[in-house]
N, C-alpha and C positions, 0 to 999 in steps of 0.2 A: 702625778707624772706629767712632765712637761709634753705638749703635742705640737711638730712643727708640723705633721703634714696630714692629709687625711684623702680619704675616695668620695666623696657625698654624689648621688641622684638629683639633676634639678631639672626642673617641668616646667614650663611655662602654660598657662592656660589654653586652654581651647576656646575658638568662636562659639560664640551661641548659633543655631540653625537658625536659618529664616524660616517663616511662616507661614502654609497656606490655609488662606481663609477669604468668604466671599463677605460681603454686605449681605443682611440679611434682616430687611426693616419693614415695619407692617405696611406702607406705601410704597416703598420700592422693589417690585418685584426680581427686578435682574441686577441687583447689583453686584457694583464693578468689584474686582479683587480689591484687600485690605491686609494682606498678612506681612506683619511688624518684623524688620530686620532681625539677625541676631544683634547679644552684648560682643563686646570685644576683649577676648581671653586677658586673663592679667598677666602684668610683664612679670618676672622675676629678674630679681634688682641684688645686687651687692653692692654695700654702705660701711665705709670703716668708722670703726665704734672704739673711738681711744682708749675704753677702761680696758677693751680685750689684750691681752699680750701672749696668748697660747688660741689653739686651732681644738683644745679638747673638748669644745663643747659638740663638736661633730662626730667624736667617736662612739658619742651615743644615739645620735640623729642622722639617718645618712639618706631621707628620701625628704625635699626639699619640692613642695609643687603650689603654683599660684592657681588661684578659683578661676573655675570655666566661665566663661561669659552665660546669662541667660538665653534661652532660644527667644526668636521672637512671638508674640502674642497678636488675637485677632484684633481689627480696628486700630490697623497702623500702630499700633503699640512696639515701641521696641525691646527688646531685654537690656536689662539690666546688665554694666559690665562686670568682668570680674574684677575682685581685689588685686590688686600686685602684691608680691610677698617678698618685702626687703632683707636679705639675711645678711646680719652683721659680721664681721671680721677683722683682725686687726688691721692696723695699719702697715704696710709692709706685705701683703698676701697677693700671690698669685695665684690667678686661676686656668687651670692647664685644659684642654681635652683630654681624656684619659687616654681613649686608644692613640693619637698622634704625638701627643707632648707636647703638643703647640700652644702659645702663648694666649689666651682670651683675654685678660684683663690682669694688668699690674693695679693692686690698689695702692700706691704709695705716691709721694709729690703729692700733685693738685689735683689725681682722681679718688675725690672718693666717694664717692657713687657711681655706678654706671650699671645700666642697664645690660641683662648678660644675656638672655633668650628673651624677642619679644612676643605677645599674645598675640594667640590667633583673631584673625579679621573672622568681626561675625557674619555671617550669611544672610544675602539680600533674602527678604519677603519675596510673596507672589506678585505685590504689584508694581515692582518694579521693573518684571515681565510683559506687562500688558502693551500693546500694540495695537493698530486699527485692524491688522489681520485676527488677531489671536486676543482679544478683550479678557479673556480667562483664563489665565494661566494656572496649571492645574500640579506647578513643582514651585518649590524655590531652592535657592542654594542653601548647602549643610554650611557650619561655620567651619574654619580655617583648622586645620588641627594644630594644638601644642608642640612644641619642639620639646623634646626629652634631650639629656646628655647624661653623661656622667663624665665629671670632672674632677679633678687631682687638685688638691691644694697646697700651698708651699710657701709657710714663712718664712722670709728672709729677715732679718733685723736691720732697721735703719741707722745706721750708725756713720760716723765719722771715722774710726779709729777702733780696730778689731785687736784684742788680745788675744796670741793665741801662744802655747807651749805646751808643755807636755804635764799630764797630772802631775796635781802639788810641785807645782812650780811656784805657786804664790800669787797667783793671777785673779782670784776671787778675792783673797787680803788685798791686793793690791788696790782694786774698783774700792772697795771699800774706805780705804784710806783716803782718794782722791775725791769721793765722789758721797754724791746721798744714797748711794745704791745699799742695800742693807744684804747680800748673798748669805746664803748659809755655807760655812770655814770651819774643816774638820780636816785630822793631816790623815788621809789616805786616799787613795786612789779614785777618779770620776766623783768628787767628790759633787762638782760641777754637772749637772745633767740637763741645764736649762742656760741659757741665753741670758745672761743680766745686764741691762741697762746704768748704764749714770751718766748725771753732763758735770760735766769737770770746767766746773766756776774759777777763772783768773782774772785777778786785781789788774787791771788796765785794759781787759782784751774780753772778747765776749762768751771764749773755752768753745768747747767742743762735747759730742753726744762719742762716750765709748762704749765697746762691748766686752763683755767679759765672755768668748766662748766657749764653749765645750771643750773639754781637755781631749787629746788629739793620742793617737795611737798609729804604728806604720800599719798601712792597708790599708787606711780609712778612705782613700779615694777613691778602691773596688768595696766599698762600704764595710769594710771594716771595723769591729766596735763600734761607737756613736757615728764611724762614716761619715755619711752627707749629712750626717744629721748636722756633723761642724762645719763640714767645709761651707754646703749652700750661704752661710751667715756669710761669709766672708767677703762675696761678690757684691755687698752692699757698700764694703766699706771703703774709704779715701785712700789710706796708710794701715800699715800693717805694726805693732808693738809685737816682737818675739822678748817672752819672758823666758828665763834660766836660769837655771841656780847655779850661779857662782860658784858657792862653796862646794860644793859638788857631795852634797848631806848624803843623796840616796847611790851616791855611786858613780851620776851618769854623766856623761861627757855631755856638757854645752854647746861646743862645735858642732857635733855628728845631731844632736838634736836640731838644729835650727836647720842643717843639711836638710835631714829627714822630713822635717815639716814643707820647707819647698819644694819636695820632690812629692809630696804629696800635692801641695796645692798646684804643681806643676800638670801634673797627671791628671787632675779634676777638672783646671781650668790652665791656661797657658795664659791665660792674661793678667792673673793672679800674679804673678810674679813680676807684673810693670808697676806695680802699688809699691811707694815710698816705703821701707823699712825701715824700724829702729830697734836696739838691741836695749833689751832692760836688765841688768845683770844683779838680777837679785841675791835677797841673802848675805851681804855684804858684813850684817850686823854680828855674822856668826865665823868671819877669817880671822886669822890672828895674823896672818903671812899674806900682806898683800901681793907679796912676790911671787909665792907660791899657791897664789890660787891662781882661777881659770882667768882672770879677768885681764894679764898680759897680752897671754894668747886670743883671746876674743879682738881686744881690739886689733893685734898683728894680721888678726885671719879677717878682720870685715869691714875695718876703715880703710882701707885701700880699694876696697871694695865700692867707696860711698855708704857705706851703712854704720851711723854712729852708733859707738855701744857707751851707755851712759850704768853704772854702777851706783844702785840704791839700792835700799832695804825696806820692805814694805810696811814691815811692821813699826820700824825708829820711823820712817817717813826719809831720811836721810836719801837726797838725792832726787828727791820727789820732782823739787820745783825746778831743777834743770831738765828733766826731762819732758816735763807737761808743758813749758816753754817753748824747746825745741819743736814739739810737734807741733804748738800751737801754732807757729811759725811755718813750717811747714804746710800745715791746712793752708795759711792764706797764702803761700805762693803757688798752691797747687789751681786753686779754685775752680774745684771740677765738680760738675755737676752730681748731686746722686743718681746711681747706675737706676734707670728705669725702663723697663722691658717693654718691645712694644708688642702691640697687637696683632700675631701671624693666622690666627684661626677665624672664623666669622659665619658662627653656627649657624642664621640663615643663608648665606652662599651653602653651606656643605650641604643644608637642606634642599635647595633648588637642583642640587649638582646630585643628589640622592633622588630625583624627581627625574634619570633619565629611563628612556625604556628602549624595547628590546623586541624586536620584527624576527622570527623563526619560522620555517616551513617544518609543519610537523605531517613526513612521510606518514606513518602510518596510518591517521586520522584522515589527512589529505588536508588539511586545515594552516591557515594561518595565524600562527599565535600572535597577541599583540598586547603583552605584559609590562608592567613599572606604575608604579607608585602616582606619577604625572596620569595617567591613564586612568588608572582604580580612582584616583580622587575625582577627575572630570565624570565620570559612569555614577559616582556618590551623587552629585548636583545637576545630574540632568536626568528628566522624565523623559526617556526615549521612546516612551510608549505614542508622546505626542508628535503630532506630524513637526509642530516647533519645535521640541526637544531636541529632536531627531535631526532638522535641519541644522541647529545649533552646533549638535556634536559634531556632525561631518564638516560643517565650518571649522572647527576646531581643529578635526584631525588632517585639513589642509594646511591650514595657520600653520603647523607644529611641524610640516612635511612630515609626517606618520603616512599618509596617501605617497608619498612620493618615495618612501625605502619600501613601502609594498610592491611598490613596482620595480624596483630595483632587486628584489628577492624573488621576481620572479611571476607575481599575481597575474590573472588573465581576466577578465571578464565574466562571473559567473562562480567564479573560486569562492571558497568559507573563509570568512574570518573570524576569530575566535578572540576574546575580550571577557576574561572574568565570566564568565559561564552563559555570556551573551555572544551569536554567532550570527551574522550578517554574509548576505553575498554581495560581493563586489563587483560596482558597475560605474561606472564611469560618468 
């Protein structure tokens, strides 16, 4: 089963802690601190990998995490970083935030690689604390923590030139005829459940990359049957080919289908409908009445319109090369770039903008609460037991103005303040 989209878990590594440790040698009795940095968390990387062309290898793997950095070791020894953990993807994948939808990384064009969460910074040793006051520093900092997400994935297909109509219409014969694409062609219904590629090679001109999409149903752009599954392909592509059948074998009106398909693609995307059109009018092989088939009325209803309808048969081939001409022709007076999304999310921003906190007067305690994430990590890398720790933190919680919405909430001289199961009186 073809997979366009998928949820996966990705981790980036955590810092290693730093180290404390003293010198400790049969001649030197008071040595100075020595405790080795942390390693530095590995990044988690996304890399497009040309053999892949579906997203299913994620449906069985869905928690994706890079190795923590080592802690550091005594006699200035550092840790060890961690590995980064590259995970491949086709080309054409983007990577969403799950809960916003926002864009992280388009892997398609010239990125393919980019680094998506980076690893945590590992955490200074003791001796990088030492001072003429304070020669022993008796803490170091923990290493940086990993940034988690969960993110959405979503192939689009990179293509020039999207086929789309309605099942067995003739749109998979058709790739096939034009192209090295090899689909699999059965006459019934979704026969199509995957995205097929071919480049469509012309004698004097360099062709073009088409798609063959998912055959299309009304609704599909409140996801209806294959849904977005079809439409998202679509927003890749330059020019749009609506395939028909002419003859009208199963019944169905060619007009009201090619309606119905733009009102789909109308309703998913609105800019869908500024992409060049052209009309394939297949089946041709099987009229006996060119009068009396659809192909009058097509062109009455959509050359006036601008949208030429060209009358082939996919199977004879008959008609083929006026029409892969036309487009080709087309591509180059369009020369637009392929559609590449940019970067609206920026998992360390959310993570600093996740690092805010929160000054509370808790009546019945009598206590000032002084909670977030920014807070708990600073209380994690400092020993407040020491008079340095200690001086450190209250540095800190000036820096931050944390001391300055205390006083704005109300604090007096003498008052508790409350921090993670650590409570302090406040003095000035």
């Amino acid at each position: 089963m073809f997979a366009d989209s998928a949820k996966i878990i990705i981790k980036s590594g955590k810092g290693g802690n730093g180290h404390v440790s003293f010198r400790r040698e049969k001649y030197v009795p008071n040595g100075g601190p020595d405790g080795g940095d942390g390693g530095h968390g590995g990044n988690l990387i996304f890399q497009v990998d040309e053999g892949l062309n579906t997203l299913g290898d994620f449906r069985h793997k869905r928690k994706y995490a890079a190795e923590n950095g080592e802690d550091g070791k005594k006699r200035n020894c550092h840790g060890k970083n961690g590995e980064d953990l590259v995970v491949k993807v086709p080309a054409g994948t983007i990577v969403r935030d799950a809960e916003s939808g926002k864009v992280i990384a388009d892997m398609s064009g010239g990125n393919k690689r980019q680094i998506i969460l980076k690893g945590g910074r590992g955490g200074l040793g003791n001796q990088n604390f030492a001072t003429a006051t304070m020669q022993a520093p008796k803490y170091a900092q923990p290493g940086q923590p990993g940034i988690e997400l969960e993110v959405r994935l979503e192939l689009k297909v990179i293509a020039d030139v999207g086929l789309v109509g309605f099942p067995n219409v003739g749109k998979s014969t058709l790739l096939a005829r034009v192209t090295n694409a090899r689909p699999k062609i059965a006459n019934y219904h979704f026969t199509t459940l995957n995205p097929n590629l071919g480049v469509v090679d012309l004698e004097g001109t360099g062709g073009f990359v088409i798609a063959d999409i998912p055959g299309l149903i009304e609704g599909a752009s409140q996801g209806v049957g294959l849904g977005h599954e079809f439409l998202r392909h679509i927003e890749r592509t330059k020019a749009i080919i609506h395939i028909v059948d002419a003859a009208s074998v199963e019944g169905r009106d060619p007009i009201a289908d090619i309606y119905a398909i733009n009102q789909e693609l109308k309703d998913f995307n609105p800019e869908l409908l500024k992409k060049p059109q052209v009309i394939a009018a297949n089946k041709i092989d099987v009229i006996y009445d060119e009068a009396e088939s659809a192909l009058p009325i097509l062109k009455e209803e959509f050359e006036p319109q601008g949208i030429q309808v060209f009358p082939i048969s996919a199977v004879s081939g008959k008609g083929l090369k006026e029409l892969l001409y036309y487009v080709n022709e087309l591509l180059l007076k369009l020369d637009a770039p392929p559609v590449v999304y940019e970067q609206e999310f920026f998992p360390e921003t959310a993570v600093f903008k996740s690092d805010a906190y929160t000054v509370e007067y808790n009546q019945k305690d009598n206590v000032y609460v002084v909670e977030g994430p920014k807070i708990e990590k600073m209380l994690g890398y400092t020993n407040i037991d020491s008079e340095k720790g200690f001086l450190f933190f209250q540095n800190f919680l000036r820096e931050h103005g944390i001391l300055e919405d205390l006083e704005h909430a109300g604090i007096s001289e003498g008052d508790t303040v409350r921090m993670y199961g650590w409570e302090f009186d406040y003095y000035k």
